[in-house]
C-alpha positions in Angstrom: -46.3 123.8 0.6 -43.3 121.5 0.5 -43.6 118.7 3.5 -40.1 117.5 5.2 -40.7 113.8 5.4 -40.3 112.8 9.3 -36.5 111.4 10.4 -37.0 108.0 11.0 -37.0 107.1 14.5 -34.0 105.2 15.7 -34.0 101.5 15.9 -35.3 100.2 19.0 -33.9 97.0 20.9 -35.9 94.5 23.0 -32.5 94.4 25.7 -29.2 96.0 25.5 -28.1 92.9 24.9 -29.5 92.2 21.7 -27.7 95.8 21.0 -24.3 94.6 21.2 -24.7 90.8 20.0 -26.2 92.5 16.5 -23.4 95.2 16.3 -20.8 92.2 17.1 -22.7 89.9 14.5 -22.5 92.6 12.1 -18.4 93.3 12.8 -17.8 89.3 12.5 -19.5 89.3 8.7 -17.5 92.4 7.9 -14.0 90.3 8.7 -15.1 87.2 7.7 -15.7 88.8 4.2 -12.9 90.7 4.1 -10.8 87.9 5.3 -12.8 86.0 2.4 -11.6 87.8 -0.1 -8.0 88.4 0.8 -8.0 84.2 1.0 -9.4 84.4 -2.7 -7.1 87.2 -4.2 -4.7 85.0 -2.9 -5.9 81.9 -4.2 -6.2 83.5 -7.7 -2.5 85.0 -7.3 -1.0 81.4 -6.7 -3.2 79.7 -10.4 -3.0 82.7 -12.6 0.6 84.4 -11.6 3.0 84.9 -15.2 5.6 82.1 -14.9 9.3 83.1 -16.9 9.5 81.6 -20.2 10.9 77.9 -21.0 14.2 78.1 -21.7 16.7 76.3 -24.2 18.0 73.7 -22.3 14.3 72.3 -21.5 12.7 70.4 -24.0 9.3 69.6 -22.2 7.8 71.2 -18.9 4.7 70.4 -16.8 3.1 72.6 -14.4 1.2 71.0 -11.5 -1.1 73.6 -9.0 -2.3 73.2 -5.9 -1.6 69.5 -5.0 -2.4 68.4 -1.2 -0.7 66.4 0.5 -2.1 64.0 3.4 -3.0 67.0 5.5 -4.5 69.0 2.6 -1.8 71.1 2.7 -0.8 72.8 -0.9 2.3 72.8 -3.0 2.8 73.9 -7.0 5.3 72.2 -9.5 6.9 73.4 -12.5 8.6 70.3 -13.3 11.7 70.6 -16.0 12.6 67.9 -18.3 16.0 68.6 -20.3 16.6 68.8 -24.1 18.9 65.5 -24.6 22.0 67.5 -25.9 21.5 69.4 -22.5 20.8 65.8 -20.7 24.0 64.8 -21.8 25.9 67.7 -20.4 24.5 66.9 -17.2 24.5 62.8 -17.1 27.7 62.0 -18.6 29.7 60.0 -16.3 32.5 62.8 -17.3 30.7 65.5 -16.0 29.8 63.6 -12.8 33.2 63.2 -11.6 35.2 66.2 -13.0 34.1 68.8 -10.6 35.6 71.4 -12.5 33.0 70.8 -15.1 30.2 73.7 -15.2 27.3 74.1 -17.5 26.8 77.2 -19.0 22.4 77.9 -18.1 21.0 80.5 -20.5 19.5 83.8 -18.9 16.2 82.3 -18.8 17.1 79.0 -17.2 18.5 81.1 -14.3 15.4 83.6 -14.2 13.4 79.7 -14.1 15.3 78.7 -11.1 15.2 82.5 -9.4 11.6 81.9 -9.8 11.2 78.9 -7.6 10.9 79.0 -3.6 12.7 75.9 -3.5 14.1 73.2 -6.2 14.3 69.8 -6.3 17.3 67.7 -8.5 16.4 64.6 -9.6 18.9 62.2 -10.1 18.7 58.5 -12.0 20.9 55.8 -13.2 20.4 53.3 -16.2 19.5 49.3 -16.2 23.6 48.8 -17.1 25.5 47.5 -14.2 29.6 47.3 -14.2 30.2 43.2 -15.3 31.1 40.7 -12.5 28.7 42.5 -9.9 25.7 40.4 -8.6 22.7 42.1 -9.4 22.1 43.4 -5.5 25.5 45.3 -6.1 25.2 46.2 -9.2 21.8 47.9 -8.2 23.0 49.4 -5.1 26.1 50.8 -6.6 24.1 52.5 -9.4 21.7 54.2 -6.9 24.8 55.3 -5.3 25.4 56.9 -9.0 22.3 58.0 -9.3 22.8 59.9 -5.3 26.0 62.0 -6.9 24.4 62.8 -10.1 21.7 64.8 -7.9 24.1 66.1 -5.7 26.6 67.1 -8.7 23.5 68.5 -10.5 22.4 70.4 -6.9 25.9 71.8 -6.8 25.5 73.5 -11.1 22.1 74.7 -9.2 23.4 76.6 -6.5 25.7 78.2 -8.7 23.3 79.4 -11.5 20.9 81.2 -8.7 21.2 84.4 -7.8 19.6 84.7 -4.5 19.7 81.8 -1.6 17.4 79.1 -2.2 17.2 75.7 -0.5 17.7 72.9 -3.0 16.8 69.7 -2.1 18.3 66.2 -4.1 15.8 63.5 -4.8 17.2 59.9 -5.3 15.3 58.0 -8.1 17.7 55.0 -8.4 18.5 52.2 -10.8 16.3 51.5 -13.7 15.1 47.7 -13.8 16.5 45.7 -16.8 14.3 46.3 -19.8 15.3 42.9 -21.7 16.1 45.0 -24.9 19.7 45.8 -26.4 19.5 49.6 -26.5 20.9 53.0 -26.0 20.1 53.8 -22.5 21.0 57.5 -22.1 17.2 58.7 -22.2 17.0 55.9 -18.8 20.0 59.1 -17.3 17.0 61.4 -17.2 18.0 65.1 -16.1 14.9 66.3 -13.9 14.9 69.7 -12.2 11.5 70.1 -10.3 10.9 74.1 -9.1 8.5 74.2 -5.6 6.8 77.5 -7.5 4.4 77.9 -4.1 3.9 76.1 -0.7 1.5 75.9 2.5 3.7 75.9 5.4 4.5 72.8 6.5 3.8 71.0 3.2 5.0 67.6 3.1 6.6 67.6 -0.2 7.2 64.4 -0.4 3.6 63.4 -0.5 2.5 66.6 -2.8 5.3 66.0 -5.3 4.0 62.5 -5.1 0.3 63.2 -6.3 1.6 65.7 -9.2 3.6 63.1 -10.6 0.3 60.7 -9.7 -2.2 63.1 -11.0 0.0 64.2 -14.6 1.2 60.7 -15.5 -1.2 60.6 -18.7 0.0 64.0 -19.4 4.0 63.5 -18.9 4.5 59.7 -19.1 7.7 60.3 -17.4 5.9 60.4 -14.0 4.8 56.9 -14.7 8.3 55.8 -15.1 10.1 57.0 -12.6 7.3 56.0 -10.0 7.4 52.5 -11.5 10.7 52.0 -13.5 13.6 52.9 -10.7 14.1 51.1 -7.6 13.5 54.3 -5.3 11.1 55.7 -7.2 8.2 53.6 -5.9 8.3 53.1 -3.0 5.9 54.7 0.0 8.2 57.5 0.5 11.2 59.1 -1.4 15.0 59.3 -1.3 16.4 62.6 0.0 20.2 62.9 -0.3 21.8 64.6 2.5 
């Protein structure tokens, strides 16, 4: 004769209260995980997302993930270094002050800038100073240089973008004198940095900061502008307004 095992009897609790703190216990694991794993989906999103291709006018890149600033809050870089045919487009004193004077970006450097959530021109100015300046205002009128090269570069930005994105302009300054007789185009670097993800409230000036910190073996440019131009090292940077 087939036997129907019993129904086991229901749970019984030593109060009504230990009732509701398990069924609340139980509730707060189920968020907490699923909060868990939305935070890591997310966190996966931000290091494995496809980026768009490098394009033409870039001759090396460097992407940076998930630096903190002070607060520990997170920013990634995809940080654009031009080809020097491009960097001369872009840093000729020509170019600077004819405003009618437009680079033509390839499809994929605009799908590089759409890309971004915010971007960051970087502009620089060489060790030569105009003769018969002092070398305090032969410095300061180069960073003034250097100010208009981001802003005229800022300006090529917004026009290349197809959607509104806030573009910021980061004064590097004057290279120091290197002692040597050269050409000193490759000291008119032409620096586009792409915010590709941020915390709110990042400080960017303190993430950007660390990347450049962090990939300096990697992209010995970062070394150089931290170290090389007179804004460049100190505590903070120089925004352009």
């Amino acid at each position: 004769m087939l036997e129907i095992p019993a129904q086991a009897a229901p749970r019984q609790w030593r109060s009504r209260l230990a009732a509701v703190s398990w069924r609340m216990s139980t509730a707060a694991l189920v968020v907490f995980a699923g909060g868990l794993t939305y935070a890591s989906a997310v966190e996966v999103g931000r290091i494995t997302r496809a980026l768009p291709p490098e394009p033409p006018e870039v001759s090396q890149e460097v992407v940076v993930r998930n630096v903190r600033d002070s607060e520990g809050r997170r920013a990634s870089f995809r940080i654009l270094l031009f080809s020097d045919e491009f960097r001369w487009q872009l840093s000729s004193h020509a170019a600077l002050e004819d405003a009618r004077t437009q680079p033509r970006f390839t499809p994929e450097m605009k799908a590089v800038l759409d890309d971004a959530v915010e971007v960051i021109c970087v502009g620089t100015s060489s060790e030569e100073v105009p003769s018969g300046l002092s070398p305090d205002e032969g410095r300061a009128r180069e960073e003034r240089r250097a100010a208009l090269r981001a802003e005229r570069i800022a300006e090529w930005v917004r026009g290349a973008v197809s959607k509104p994105i806030p573009v910021r302009k980061l004064n590097i300054g004057h290279h120091a004198a290197s002692g040597a007789a050269r050409d000193t185009s490759d000291q008119r670097r032409v620096i586009i940095i792409l915010v590709l993800d941020r915390d709110d409230r990042t400080n960017i000036d303190e993430a950007l900061r660390a990347a450049m910190v962090r990939e300096s073996e990697r992209a010995p440019v970062f070394e150089t502008l931290l170290t090389k131009y007179s804004l460049g090292s100190g505590s903070a940077f120089t925004w352009v307004e």
